[in-house]
Residue, then its C-alpha position, 0 to 999 in steps of 0.5 A: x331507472x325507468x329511461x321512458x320515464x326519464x325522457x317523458x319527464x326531460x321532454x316536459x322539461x322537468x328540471x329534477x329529470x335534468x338533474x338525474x339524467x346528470x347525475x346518472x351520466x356526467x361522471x362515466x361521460x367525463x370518462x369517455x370523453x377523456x379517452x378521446x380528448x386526454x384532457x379532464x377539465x376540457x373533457x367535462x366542458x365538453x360534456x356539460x356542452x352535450x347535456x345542456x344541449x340535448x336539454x334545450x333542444x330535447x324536443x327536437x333530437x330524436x332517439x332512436x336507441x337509448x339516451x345513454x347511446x345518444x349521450x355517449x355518440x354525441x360526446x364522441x362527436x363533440x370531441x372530434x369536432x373539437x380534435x379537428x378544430x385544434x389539430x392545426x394548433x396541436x399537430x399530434x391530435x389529427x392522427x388521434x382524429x384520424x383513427x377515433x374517426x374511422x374506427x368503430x371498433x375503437x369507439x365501441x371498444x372505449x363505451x365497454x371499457x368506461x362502462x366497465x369502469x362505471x360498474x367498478x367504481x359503483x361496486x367499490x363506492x357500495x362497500x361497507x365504509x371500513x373495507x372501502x377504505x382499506x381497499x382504498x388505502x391498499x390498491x390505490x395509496x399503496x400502503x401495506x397491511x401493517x401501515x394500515x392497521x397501525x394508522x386505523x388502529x385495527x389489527x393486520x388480520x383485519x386488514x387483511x380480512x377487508x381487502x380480502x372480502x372487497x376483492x370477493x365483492x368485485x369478482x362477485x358483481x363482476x363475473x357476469x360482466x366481464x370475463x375472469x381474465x380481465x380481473x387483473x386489468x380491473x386495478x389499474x382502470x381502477x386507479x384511474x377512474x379514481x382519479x376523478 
């Protein structure tokens, strides 16, 4: 993707840019925001809020880093406003507030982890449909090779053949993205970026 291309066509008020700015961007914000508000179906109210306004008032904002980062700051923003409105209402998220505020690092921390979780999600929807649905069926369903095989109608071997080839894939578009030590953490962000 071309962001200068993408910003020039937004700022003409081209709506296939809109379109693609969504499609690029919605599901790993949802992601994001969810770590701060722990609620999907406010996290993408919130996030629909963010990209409809940066839309109507695109001639207006200034981008002095990319889109992503201004995306991912004003979904961060978005949330705390919205923690500090309810914290009288719900008393457990002022210290939430508190501490996303005042940390950075945490910020920063959780824009590596969604975007790890993003690449994850890409490489996984790229295999091959039989391995996706093996891998799927084994890591996420927690069914065994032999349940697999028998309600695929293929042989165990096979099975193991697929997960095996899906788990090369990962480490393979992975190895200059993260560090090896991480690779067993992979699966349980897996589990939960599948969820949405």
């Amino acid at each position: 993707m071309n962001e200068k291309d993408l910003l020039n066509r937004l700022a003409k008020g081209d709506k296939n840019a809109f379109e693609e700015m969504f499609t690029i961007y919605y599901q790993q914000l949802v992601v994001f925001a969810s770590k701060l508000v722990y609620d999907v179906d406010l996290s993408r109210d919130l996030v629909q809020e963010v990209i409809v306004n940066y839309y109507e008032k695109r001639n207006s904002i200034e981008i002095h880093t990319s889109l992503k980062a201004h995306l991912y700051q004003s979904v961060r923003n978005r949330c705390l406003n919205h923690i500090k409105r309810e914290q009288v209402l719900r008393t457990h998220h002022s210290a939430i507030y508190a501490e996303k505020k005042d940390s950075n690092q945490a910020f920063y921390d959780l824009v590596e982890e969604t975007e790890l979780e993003n690449r994850i999600y890409q490489v996984i929807k790229a295999l091959p449909k039989q391995c996706q649905k093996i891998f799927e069926m084994s890591r996420f369903e927690g069914k065994s090779n032999t349940d697999i095989a028998e309600e695929l109608s293929i042989s165990k071997r096979t099975v193991e053949t697929q997960i095996s080839n899906a788990l090369k894939k990962i480490r393979s578009k992975l190895s200059n993205y993260i560090a090896v030590t991480v690779v067993s953490f992979i699966f349980i962000l897996l589990d939960y970026i599948l969820r949405f």
